[in-house]
Backbone as CSV, one residue per row, in Angstrom:
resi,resn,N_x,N_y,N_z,CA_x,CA_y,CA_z,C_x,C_y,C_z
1,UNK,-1.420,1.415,16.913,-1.603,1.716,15.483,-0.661,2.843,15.074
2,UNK,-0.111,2.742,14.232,0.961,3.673,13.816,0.329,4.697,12.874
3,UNK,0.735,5.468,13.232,-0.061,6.744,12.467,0.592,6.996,11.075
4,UNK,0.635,6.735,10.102,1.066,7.112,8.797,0.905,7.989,7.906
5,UNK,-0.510,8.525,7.704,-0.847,9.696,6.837,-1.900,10.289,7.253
6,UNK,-2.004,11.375,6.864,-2.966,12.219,6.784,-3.825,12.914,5.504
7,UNK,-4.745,12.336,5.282,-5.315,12.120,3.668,-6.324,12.559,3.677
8,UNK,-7.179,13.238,3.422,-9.108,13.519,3.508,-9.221,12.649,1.672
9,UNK,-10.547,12.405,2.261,-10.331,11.366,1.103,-11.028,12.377,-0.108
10,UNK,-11.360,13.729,0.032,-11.201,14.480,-1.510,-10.206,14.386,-2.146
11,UNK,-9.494,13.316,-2.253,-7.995,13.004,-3.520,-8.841,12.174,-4.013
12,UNK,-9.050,11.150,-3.334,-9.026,9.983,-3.143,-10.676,9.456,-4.190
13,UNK,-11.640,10.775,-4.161,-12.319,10.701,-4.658,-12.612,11.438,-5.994
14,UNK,-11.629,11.771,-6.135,-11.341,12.831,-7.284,-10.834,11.492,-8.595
15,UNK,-9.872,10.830,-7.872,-8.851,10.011,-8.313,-9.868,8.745,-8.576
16,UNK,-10.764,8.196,-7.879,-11.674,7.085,-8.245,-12.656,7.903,-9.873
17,UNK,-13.096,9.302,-9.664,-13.987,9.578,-10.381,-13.287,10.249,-11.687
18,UNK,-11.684,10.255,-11.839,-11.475,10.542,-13.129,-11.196,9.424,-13.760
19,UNK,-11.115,8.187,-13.032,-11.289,6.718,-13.327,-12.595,5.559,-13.643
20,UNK,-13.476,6.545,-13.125,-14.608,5.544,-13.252,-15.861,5.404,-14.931
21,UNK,-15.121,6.305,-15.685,-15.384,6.131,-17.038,-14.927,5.153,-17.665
22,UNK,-13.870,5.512,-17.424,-12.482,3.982,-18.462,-12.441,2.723,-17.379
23,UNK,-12.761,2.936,-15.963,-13.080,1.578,-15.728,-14.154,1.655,-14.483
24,UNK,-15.151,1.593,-14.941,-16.561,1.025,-14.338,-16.539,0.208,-13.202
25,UNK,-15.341,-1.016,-13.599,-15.262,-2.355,-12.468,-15.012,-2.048,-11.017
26,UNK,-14.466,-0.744,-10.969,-14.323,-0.314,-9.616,-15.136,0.120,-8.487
27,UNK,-16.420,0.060,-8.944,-17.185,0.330,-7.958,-18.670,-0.899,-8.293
28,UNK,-18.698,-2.067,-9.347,-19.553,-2.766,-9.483,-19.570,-3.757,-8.636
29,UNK,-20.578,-4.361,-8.243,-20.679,-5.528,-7.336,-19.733,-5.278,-6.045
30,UNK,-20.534,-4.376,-5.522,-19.716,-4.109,-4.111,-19.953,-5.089,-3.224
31,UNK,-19.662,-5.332,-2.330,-19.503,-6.519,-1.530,-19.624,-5.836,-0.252
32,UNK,-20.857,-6.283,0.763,-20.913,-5.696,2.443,-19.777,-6.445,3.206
33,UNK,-19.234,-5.230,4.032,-18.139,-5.446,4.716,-16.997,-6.249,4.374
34,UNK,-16.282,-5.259,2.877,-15.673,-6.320,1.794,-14.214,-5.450,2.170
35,UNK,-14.290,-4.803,3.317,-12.684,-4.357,4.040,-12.323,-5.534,4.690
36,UNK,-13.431,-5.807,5.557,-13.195,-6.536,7.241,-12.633,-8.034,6.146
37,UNK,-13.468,-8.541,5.118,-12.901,-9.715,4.512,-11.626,-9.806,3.926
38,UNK,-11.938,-8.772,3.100,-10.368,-8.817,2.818,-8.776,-8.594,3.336
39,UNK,-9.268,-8.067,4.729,-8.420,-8.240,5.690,-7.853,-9.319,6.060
40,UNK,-8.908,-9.574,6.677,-8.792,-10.829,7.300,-8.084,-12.268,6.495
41,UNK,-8.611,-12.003,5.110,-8.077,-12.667,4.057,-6.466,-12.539,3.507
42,UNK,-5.900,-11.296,3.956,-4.483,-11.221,3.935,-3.296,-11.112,4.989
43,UNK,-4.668,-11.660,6.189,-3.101,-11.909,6.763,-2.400,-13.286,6.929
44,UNK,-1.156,-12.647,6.856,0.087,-13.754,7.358,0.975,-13.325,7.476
45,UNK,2.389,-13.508,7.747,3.664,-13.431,8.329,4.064,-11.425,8.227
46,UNK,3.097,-11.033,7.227,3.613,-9.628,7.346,2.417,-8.539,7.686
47,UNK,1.153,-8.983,6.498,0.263,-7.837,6.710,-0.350,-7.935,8.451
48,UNK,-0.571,-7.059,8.894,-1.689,-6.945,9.582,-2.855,-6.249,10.325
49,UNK,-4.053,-7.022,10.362,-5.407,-6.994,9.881,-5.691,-5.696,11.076
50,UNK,-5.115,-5.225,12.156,-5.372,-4.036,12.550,-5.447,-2.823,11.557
51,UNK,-3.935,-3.383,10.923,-3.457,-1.846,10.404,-4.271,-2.172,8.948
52,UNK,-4.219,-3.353,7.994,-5.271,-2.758,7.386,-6.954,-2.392,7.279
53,UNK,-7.543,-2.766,8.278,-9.017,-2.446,8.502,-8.556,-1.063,8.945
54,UNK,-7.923,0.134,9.325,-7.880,1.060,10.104,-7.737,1.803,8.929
55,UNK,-6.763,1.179,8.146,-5.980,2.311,7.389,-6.936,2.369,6.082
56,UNK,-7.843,1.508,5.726,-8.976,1.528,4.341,-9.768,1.686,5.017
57,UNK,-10.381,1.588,5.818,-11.346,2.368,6.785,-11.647,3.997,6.869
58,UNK,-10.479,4.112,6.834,-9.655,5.965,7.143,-10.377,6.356,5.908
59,UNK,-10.711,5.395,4.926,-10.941,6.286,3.447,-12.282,6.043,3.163
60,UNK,-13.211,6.737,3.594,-14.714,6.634,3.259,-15.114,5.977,2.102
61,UNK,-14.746,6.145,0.945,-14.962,5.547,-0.531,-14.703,3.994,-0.051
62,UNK,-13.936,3.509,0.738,-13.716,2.294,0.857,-15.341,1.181,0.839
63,UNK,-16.124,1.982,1.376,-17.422,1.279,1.791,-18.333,0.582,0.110
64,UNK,-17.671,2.063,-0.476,-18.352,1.734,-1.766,-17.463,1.482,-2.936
65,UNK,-16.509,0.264,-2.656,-15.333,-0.334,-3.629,-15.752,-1.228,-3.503
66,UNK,-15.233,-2.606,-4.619,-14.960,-3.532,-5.062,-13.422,-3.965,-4.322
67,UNK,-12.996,-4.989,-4.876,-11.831,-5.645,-4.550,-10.760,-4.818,-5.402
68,UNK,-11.152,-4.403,-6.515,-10.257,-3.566,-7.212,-9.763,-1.863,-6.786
69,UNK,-11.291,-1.785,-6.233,-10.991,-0.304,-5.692,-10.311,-0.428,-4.576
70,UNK,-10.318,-1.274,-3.331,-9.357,-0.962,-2.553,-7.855,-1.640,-2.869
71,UNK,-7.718,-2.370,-3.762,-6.009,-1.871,-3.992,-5.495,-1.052,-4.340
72,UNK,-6.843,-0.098,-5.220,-6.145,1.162,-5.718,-6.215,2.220,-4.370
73,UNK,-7.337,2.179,-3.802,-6.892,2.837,-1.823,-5.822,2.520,-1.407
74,UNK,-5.350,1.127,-1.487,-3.914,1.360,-0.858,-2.714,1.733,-1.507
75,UNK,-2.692,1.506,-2.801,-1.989,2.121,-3.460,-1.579,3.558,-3.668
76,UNK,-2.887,4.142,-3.464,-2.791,5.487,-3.221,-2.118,6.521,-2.053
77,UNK,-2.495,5.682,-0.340,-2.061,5.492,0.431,-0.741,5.423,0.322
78,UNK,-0.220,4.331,-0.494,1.391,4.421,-0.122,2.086,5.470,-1.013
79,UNK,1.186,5.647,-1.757,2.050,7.375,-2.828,1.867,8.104,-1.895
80,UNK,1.035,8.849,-1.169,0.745,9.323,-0.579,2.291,9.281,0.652
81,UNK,2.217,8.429,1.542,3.074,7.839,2.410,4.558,8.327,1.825
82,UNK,4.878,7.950,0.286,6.170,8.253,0.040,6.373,9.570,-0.596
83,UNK,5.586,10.368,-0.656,5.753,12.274,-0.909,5.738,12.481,0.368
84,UNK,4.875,12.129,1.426,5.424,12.977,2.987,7.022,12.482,3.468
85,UNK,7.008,10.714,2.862,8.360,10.897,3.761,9.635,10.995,2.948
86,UNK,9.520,11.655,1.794,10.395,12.346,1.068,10.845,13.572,1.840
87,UNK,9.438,14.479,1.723,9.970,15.708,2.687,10.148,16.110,3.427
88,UNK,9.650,14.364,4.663,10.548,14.257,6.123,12.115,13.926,5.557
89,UNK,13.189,13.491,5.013,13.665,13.134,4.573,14.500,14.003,4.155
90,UNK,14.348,15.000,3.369,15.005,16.369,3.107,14.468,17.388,4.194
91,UNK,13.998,16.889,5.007,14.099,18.153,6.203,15.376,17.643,6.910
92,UNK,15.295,16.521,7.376,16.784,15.350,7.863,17.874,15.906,7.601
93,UNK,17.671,15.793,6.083,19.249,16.183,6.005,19.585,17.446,5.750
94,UNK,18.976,18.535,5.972,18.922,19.558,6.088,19.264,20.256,7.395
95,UNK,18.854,18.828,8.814,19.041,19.117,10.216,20.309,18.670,10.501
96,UNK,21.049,17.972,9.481,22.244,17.018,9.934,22.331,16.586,11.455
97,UNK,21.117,16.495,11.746,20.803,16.004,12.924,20.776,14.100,12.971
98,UNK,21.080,13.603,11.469,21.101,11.938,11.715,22.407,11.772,10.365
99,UNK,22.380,9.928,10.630,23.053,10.118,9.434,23.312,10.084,7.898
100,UNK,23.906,10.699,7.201,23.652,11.829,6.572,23.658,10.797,5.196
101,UNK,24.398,9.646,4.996,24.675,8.773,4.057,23.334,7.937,3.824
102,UNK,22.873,7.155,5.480,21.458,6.360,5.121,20.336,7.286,4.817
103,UNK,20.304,8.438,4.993,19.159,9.164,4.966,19.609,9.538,2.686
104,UNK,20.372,9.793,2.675,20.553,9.817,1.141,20.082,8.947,0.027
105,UNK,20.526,7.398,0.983,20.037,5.986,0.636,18.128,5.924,0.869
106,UNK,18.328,6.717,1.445,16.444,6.209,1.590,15.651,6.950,0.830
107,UNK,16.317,8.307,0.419,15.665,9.678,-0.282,15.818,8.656,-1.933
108,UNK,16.697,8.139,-2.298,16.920,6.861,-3.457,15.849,6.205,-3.539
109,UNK,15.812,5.666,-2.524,14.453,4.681,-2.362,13.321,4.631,-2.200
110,UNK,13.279,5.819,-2.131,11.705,6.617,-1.628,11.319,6.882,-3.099
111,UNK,11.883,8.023,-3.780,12.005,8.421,-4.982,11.732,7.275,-5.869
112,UNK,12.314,6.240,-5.900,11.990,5.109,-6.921,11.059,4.378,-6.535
113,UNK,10.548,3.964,-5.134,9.128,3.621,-4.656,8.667,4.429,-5.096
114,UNK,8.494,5.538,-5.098,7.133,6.563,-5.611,6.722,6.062,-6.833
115,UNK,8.078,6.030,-7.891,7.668,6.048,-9.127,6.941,4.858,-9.830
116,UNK,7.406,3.319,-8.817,7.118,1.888,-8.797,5.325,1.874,-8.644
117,UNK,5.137,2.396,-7.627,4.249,2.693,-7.551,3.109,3.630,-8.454
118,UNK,3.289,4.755,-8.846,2.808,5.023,-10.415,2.554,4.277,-11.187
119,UNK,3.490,3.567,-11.269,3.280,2.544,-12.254,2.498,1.299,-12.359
120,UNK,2.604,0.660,-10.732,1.600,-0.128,-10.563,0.130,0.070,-10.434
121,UNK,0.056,1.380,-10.435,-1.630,1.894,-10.175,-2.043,1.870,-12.064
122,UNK,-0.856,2.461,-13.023,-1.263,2.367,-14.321,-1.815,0.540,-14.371
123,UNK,-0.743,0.083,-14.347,-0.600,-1.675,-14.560,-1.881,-2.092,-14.144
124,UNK,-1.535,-1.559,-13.375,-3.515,-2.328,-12.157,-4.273,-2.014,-12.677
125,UNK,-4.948,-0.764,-13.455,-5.916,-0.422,-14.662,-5.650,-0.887,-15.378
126,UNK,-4.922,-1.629,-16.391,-4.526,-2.483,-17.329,-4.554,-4.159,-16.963
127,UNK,-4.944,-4.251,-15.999,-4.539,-6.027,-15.377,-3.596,-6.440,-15.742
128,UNK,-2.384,-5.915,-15.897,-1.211,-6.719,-15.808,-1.023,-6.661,-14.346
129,UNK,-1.192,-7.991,-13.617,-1.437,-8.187,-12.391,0.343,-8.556,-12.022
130,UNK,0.997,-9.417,-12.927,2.361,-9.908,-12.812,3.208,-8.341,-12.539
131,UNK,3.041,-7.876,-13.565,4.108,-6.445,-13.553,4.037,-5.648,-12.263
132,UNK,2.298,-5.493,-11.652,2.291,-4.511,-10.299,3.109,-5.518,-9.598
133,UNK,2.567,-6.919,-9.327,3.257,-7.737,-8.186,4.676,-7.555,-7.841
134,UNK,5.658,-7.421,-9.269,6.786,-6.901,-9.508,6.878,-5.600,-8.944
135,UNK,6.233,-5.033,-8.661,6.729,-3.502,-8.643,6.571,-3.278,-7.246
136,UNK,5.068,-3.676,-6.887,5.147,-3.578,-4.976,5.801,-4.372,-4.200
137,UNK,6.278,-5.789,-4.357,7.685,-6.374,-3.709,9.098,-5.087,-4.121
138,UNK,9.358,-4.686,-5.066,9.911,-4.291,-4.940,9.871,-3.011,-4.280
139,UNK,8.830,-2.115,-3.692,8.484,-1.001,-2.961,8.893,-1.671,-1.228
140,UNK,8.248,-2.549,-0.920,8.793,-3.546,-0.139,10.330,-3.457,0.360
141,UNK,10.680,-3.904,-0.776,12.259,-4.114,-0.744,12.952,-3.213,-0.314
142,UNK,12.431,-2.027,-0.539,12.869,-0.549,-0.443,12.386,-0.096,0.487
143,UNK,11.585,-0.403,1.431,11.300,-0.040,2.730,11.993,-0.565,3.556
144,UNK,12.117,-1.851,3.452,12.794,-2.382,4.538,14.710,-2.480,4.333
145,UNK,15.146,-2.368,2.816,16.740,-1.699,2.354,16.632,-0.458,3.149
146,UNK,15.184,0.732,3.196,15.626,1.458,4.316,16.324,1.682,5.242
147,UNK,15.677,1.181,5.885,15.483,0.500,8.027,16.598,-0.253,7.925
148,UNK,17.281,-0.630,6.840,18.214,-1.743,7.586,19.782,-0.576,7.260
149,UNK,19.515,0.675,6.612,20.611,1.420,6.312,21.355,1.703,7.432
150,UNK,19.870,2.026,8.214,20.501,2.616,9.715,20.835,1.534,10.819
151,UNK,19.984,0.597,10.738,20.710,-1.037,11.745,21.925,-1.278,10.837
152,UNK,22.271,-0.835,9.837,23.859,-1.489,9.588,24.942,-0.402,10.116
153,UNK,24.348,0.857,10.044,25.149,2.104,10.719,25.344,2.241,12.090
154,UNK,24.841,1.185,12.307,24.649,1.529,13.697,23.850,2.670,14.768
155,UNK,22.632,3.070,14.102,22.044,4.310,14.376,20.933,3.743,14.374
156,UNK,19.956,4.798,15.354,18.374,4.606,15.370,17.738,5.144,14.392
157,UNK,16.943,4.407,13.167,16.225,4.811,12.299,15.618,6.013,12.237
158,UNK,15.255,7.588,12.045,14.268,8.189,12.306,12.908,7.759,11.259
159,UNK,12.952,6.786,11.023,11.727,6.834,9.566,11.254,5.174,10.095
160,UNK,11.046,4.859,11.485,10.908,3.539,11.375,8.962,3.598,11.245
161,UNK,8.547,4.725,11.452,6.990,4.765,11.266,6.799,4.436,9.928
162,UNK,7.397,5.149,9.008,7.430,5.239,7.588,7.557,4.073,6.903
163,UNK,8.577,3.756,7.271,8.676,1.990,6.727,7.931,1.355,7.115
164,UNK,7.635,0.863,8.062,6.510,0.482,8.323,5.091,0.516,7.810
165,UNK,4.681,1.272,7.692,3.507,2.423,6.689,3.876,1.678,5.127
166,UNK,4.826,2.290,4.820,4.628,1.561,3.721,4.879,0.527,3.021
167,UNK,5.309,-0.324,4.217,5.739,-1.492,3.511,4.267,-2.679,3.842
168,UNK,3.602,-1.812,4.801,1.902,-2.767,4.861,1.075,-2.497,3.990
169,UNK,1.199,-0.850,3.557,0.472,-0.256,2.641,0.655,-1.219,1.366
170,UNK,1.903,-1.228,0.749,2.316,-2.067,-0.209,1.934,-3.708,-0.261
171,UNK,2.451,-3.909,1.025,1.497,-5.280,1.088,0.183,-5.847,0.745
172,UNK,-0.469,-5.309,1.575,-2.299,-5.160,1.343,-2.058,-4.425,-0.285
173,UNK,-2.077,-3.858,-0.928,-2.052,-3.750,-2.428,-1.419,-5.044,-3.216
174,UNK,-0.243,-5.446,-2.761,-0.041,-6.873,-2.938,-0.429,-8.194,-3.144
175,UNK,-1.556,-7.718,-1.736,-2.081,-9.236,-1.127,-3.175,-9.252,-2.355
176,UNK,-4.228,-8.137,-2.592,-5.225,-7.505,-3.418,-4.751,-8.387,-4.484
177,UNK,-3.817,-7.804,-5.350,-3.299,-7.637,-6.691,-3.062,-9.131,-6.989
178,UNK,-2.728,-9.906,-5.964,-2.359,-11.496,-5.979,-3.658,-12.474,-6.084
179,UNK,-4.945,-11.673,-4.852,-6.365,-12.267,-5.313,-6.895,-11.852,-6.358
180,UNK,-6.660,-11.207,-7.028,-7.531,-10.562,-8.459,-6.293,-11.274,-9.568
181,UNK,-5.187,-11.570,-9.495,-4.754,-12.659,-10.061,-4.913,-13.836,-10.773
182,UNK,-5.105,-14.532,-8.922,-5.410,-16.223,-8.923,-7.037,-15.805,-9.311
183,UNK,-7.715,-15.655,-9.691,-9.271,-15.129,-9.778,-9.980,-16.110,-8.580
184,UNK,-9.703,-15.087,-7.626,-10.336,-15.137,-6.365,-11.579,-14.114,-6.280
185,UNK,-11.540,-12.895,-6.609,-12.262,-12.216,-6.848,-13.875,-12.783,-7.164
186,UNK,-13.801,-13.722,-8.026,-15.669,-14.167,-8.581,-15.824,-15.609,-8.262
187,UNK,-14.927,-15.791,-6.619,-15.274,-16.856,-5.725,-16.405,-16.689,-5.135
188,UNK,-17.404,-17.185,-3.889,-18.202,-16.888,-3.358,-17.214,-15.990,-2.394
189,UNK,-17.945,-15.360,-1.320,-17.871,-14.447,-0.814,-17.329,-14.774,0.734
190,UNK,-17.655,-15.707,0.972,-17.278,-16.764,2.090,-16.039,-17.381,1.879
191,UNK,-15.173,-17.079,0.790,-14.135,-17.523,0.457,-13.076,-15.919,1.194
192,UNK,-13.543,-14.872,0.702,-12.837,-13.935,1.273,-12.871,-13.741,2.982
193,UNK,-13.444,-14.801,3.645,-13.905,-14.121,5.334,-13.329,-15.142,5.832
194,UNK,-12.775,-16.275,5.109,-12.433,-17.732,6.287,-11.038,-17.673,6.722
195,UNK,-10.110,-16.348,7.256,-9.019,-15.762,7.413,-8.078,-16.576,6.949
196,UNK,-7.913,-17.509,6.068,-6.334,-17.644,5.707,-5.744,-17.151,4.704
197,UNK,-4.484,-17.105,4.835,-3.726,-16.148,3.814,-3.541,-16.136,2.668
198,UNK,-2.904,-15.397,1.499,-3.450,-15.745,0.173,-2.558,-17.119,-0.199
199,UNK,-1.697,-17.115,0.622,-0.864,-18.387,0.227,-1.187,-20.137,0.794
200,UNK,-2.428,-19.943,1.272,-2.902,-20.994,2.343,-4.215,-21.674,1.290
201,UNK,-4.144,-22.612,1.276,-5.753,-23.403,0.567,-6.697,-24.525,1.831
C-alpha cells in the first residue's frame, strides 16, 4: 500500500459540516458498508480496491457518507495529495538533486491539478457530473504527463508515490462521479457489491 497522505480527518469534517446546510444529500440514506461496495464496484484496468478501501477508510466520516460524500473524500484526498507534492516538488528543485526541467513540468501540473480539482468539488455540489468527469481525467492526465517527464528523460521519477496517489485518488472520485451520473446511485444496493466495473453491465 503506498502511503500517500497524512490527513486527520478534522479537515475533512470541518469541510463536510460547512457543507451540510446547502447540501443535506451528503450524509442521507447512508448505506452499511457502502466503502467495501463501492470499491469493489470500481474496479477495473486502473482503480484498485486495496488502495481504495484503505485510503476512504483512513477517513472516519467515511462510515457516515452517502455515495456523494465519498467522492467528495476522495476528492479532498487528492487536494490534499497535490499541496504536499507541490512542496515536495519545490524542495526538488531547490536540491538540484534531480532533473530540473521535469520537475518544473510537474510543479505545472500539479498547480493546475490542484485547481481542476477545486473545481470539480464546486461542480460536484452543483451536479454537473459531465464538467467534474472533465476535470478528473484530466487530473489523471497530469499525473501520469508527470511520470512519463522523467521515463522520457531518461531518469528515475522521484514522485512515482505521488502519481500514483493521485491518479487513484482521482479515479475513485471518477468512478463515483460516473455512478451518480448513469443514476446508479437509487439502484438497489446489491447492484453496488456484484464487483464489476462501472463500464461492465
Amino acid at each position: 500500500m503506498h502511503q500517500c497522505f497524512s490527513l486527520s480527518s478534522s479537515s475533512l469534517l470541518l469541510f463536510f459540516f460547512l457543507n451540510l446546510q446547502q447540501n443535506p444529500y451528503l450524509i442521507n440514506a447512508v448505506v452499511p458498508n457502502l466503502v467495501d461496495k463501492t470499491c469493489k464496484k470500481c474496479i477495473n484496468l486502473t482503480v484498485c480496491y486495496d488502495f481504495c478501501l484503505t485510503s476512504l477508510q483512513a477517513v472516519p466520516i467515511s462510515n457516515y457518507s452517502n455515495l456523494p460524500g465519498l467522492a467528495l473524500i476522495a476528492m479532498e484526498l487528492a487536494i490534499k495529495n497535490c499541496t504536499n507534492t507541490i512542496s515536495t516538488i519545490k524542495k526538488l528543485i531547490r536540491s538540484k538533486s534531480f532533473d530540473l526541467q521535469s520537475l518544473e513540468d510537474c510543479l505545472e501540473l500539479y498547480s493546475d491539478a490542484s485547481i481542476a480539482l477545486e473545481d470539480s468539488i464546486r461542480g460536484f455540489l452543483s451536479e454537473h457530473y459531465e464538467s467534474v468527469i472533465r476535470w478528473l481525467r484530466g487530473t489523471m492526465v497530469a499525473a501520469t504527463a508527470c511520470e512519463e517527464r522523467f521515463l522520457v528523460a531518461g531518469n528515475t521519477s522521484p514522485l512515482i508515490t505521488e502519481n500514483y496517489c493521485l491518479f487513484q485518488l482521482t479515479d475513485i472520485a471518477n468512478c463515483i462521479t460516473m455512478l451518480l451520473s448513469r443514476g446508479l446511485m437509487s439502484k438497489p444496493v446489491s447492484t453496488l457489491s456484484d464487483g464489476r466495473g462501472v463500464g461492465e453491465t
